[in-house]
C-alpha positions as CSV (number, residue, x, y, z in Angstrom):
1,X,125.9,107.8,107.4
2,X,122.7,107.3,108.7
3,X,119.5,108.9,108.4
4,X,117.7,109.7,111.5
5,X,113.7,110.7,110.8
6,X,110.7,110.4,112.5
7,X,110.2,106.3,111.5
8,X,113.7,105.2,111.3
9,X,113.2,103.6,114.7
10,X,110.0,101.3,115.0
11,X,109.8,101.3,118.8
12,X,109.5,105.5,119.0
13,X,107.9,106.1,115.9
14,X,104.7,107.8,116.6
15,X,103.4,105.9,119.1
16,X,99.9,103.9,117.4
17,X,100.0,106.1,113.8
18,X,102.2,103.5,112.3
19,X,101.0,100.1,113.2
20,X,97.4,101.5,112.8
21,X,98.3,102.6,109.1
22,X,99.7,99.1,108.5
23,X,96.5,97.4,110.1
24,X,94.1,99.8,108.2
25,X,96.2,98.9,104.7
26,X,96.4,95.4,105.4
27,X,92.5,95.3,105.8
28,X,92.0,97.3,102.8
29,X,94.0,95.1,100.3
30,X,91.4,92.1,101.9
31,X,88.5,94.0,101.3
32,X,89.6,95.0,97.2
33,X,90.4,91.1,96.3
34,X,87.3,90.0,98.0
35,X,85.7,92.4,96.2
36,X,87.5,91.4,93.2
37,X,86.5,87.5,93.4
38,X,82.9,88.8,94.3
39,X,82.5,90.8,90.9
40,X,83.0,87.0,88.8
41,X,79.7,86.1,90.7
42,X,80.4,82.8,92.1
43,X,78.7,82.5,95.3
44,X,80.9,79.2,96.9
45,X,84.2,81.6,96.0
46,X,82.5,84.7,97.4
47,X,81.8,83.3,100.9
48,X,84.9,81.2,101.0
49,X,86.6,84.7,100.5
50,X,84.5,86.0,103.5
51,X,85.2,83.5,105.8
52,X,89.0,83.2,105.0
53,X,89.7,87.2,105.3
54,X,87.6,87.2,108.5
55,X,89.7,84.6,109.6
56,X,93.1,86.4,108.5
57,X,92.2,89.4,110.5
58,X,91.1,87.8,113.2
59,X,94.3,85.2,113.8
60,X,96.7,87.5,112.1
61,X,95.9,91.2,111.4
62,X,94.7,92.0,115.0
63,X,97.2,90.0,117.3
64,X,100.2,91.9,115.4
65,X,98.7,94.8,115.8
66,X,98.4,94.3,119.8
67,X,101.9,93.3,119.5
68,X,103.5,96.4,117.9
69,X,101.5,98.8,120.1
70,X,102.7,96.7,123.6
71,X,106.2,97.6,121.6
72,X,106.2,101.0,121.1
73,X,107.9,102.9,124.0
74,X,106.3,106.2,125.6
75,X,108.9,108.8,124.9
């Protein structure tokens, strides 16, 4: 038996809630460890930190976001 809810299926669920959620969580664990590795005041670690989470969101974050929202079917 199986369940049938609002986000059982990916490509119907809510149109841009869910992959918008996902972005927004993703970005928020990014900022809390560079906020982390800035609070042991190293300034090299601190802007590598920057750079490589900028980086992340930019390459990886944003195109899946695109992605799932092309995905999602208007129902």
């Amino acid at each position: 038996m199986k369940f049938h809810g609002i986000w059982s299926d990916r490509r119907t669920a809510r149109g841009k809630v869910k992959p918008f959620i996902f972005a927004v969580l993703e970005i928020s664990v990014l900022l809390m460890c560079i906020w982390v590795i800035t609070t042991f005041d190293i300034l090299i670690l601190a802007a590598l930190s920057y750079m490589g989470a900028m980086f992340y969101i930019v390459t990886t974050v944003i195109p899946r976001y695109k992605k799932a929202i092309k995905r999602q079917k208007n129902s």
